[in-house]
C-alpha positions in Angstrom: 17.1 2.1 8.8 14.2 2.5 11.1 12.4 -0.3 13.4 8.8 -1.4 12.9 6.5 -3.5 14.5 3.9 -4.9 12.1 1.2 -6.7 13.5 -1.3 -9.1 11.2 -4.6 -10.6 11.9 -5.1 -13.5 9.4 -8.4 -15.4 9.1 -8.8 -18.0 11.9 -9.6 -20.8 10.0 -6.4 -21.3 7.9 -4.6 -24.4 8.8 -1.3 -24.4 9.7 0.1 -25.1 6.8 -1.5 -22.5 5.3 -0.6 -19.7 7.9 2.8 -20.6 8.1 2.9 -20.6 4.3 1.2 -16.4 4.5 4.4 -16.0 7.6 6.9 -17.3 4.7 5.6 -14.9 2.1 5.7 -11.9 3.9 9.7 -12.8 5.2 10.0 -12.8 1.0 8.6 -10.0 0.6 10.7 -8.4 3.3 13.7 -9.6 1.5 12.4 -8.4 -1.7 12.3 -4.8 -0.2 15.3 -5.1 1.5 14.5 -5.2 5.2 15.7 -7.5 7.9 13.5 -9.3 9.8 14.8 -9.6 13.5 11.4 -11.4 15.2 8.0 -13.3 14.3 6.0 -13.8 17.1 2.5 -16.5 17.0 0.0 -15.1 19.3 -2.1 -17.7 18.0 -6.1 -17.8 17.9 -8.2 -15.1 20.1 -11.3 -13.9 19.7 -12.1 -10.0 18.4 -13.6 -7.6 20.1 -15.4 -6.8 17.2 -16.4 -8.7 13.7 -14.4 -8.2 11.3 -15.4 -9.4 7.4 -17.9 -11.5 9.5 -15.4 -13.1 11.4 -15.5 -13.0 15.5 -12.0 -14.9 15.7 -8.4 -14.3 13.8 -4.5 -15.7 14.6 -2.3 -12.6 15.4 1.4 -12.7 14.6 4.2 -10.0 15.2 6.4 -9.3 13.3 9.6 -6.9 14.1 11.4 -5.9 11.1 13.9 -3.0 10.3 13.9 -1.1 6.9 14.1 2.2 5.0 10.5 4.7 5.6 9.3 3.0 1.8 8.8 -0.2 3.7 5.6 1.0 5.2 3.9 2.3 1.9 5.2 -0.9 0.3 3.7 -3.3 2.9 0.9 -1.7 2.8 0.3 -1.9 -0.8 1.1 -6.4 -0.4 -1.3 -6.4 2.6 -4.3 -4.5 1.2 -5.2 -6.9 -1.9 -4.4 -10.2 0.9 -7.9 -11.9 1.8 -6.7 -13.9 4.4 -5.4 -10.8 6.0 -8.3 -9.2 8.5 -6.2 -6.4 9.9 -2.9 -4.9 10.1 -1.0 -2.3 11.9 2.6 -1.6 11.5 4.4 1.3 14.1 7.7 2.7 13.8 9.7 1.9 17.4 11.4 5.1 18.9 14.6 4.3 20.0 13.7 5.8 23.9 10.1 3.7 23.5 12.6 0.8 23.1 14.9 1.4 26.0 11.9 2.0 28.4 10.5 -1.5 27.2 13.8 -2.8 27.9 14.3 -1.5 31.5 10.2 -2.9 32.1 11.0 -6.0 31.0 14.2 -6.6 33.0 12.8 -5.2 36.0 9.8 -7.8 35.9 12.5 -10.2 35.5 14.1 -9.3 38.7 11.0 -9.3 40.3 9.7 -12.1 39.4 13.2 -14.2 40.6 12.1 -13.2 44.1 13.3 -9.1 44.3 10.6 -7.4 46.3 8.9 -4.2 44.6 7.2 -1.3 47.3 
């Protein structure tokens, strides 16, 4: 099983209900494929830095999930034919990309609870 991180830009004007309903078919979709889900992450509304489909504003939301290589292709394939669905990008996490990312993100920690960096 490998680790991705699949990041979606949906249309900015869906309400709520209709985003979370997009976040709840793609976690059964997931299922359907057999992947596990480990993290969704709102960014929430921010603007593009370029249009898109006309638009100049879309909600981002993460999504870390684990699965066999097929997931991608799969995903793809369920993203593509989604209008609501601006962009997408999904990358496969290296296990030493992840350990660096750990180590950065406990050393800010430490930092920021008053440690001095030179």
């Amino acid at each position: 099983m490998r680790e991705y991180e699949v990041i979606i830009i949906y249309e900015a004007g869906l309400s709520d209900e209709a985003l979370e309903a997009q976040v709840e078919s793609l976690k059964g979709f997931l299922t359907r494929e057999e992947a596990e889900l480990l993290e969704v992450q709102k960014w929430g509304k921010r603007r593009l830095a370029y249009e898109i489909k006309k638009k100049r504003e879309g909600f981002y939301v993460l999504f870390r999930v684990t699965g066999k290589p097929s997931l991608i292709q799969a995903l793809d394939r369920h993203l593509k034919f989604a209008e609501v669905v601006l962009r997408y990008l999904a990358v496969e996490v290296k296990p030493a990309v992840r350990s660096q990312s750990e180590k950065a993100t406990t050393g800010a920690a430490t930092t920021e609870a008053g440690g001095e960096r030179s």
